[in-house]
N, C-alpha and C positions, 0 to 999 in steps of 0.2 A: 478683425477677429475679436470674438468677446474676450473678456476675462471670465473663465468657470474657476472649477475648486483650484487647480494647479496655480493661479495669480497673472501675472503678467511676465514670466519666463518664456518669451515664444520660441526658445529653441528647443524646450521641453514639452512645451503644444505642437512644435510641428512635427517632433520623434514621436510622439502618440498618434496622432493623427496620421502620420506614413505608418506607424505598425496597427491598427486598422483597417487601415489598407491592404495592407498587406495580408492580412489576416481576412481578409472579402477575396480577395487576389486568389489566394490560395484555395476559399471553398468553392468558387466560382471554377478553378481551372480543377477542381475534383468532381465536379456534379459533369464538365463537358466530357473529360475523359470517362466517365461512368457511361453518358450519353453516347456517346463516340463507339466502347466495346458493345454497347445493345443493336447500334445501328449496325455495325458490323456482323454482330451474330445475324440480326435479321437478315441481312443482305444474302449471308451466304446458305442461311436456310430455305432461300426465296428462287436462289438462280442456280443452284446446281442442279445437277440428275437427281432424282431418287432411284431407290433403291434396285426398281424393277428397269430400268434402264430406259427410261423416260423421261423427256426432259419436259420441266415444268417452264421453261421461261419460252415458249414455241407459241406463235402466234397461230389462235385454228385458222383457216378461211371455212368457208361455207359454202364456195363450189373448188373444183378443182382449178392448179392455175399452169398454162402449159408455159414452158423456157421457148419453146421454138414457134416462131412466128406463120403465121400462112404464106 
């Protein structure tokens, strides 16, 4: 560890250096929760019903597909 302005007291460079940390800690665990509430809204803007009673998360096919076999 260098000496900067503080001198050679490392138990006062290492209380700095943990509250920087923690101070990253803290914006980092603010930007995922921010992150977290958008993917949420999208999510549930994406797979519910709308309004008309049709459900958007329904895969089309492109011919018909029958349940019961020949």
């Amino acid at each position: 560890m260098k000496n900067g302005p503080i001198g050679i007291n490392y138990h006062l460079q290492f209380r700095m250096i943990i509250e920087d940390l923690q101070k990253q800690l803290e914006k980092k665990t603010l930007k995922l929760q921010q992150a977290e509430r958008k993917l949420k809204k999208y999510e549930n803007n994406n797979t519910r019903t709308t309004g008309n009673g049709k459900d958007n998360n329904v895969v089309k096919f492109s011919r018909p597909v029958f349940t019961t076999r020949d």
